[in-house]
N, C-alpha and C positions, 0 to 999 in steps of 0.2 A: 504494500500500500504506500501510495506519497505522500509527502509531510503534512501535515496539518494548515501549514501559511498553504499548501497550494488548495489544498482539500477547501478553505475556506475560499481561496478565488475561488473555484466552481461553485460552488455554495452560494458566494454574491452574485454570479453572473447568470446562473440556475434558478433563483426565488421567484422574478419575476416571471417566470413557466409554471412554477410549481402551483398551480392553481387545476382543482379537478373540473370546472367547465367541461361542456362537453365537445367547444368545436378545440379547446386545447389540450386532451388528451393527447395528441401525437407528441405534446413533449417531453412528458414525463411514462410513458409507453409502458416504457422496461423498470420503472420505479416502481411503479401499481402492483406487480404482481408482488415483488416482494414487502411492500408494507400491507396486503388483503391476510398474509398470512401473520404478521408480531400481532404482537396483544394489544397492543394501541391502537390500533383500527379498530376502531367502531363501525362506517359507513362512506363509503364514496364521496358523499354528499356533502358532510362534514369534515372528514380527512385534513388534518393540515400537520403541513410537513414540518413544521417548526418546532413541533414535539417528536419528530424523527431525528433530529439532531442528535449526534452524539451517539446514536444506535450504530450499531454494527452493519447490519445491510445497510443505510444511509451514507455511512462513512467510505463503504467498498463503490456502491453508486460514485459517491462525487470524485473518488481515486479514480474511475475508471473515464467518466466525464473528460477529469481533467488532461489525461493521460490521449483519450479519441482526439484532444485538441492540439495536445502538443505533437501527437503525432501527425496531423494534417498541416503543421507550418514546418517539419523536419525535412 
């Protein structure tokens, strides 16, 4: 996983997506499945990712974010 300072750029650059709308689902896609399974999902509807912070699947999402990005300017 990448460091924390990078983990929180995608974190800042990622919040304004992170919204369950339904015509912005395509941005958070790959997120959804793994927050329908932690215990902190209640409901699609309500869902906010800012109680995801800090979790384990969250932290791997934004490593992996960061990571798709740096790799398209390499």
């Amino acid at each position: 996983m990448i460091s924390i300072e990078k983990r929180n750029e995608a974190w800042e650059k990622n919040k304004q997506y992170m919204i369950t709308e339904h015509e912005k689902k395509e941005t958070i896609c790959d997120l959804l499945p793994l927050c329908m399974k932690c215990d902190k999902f209640k409901s699609l509807k309500d869902h906010d990712f800012e109680t995801c912070r800090g979790e384990a699947c969250m932290e791997l999402w934004l490593s992996n974010e960061y990571q798709e990005w740096a790799n398209i300017y390499n």
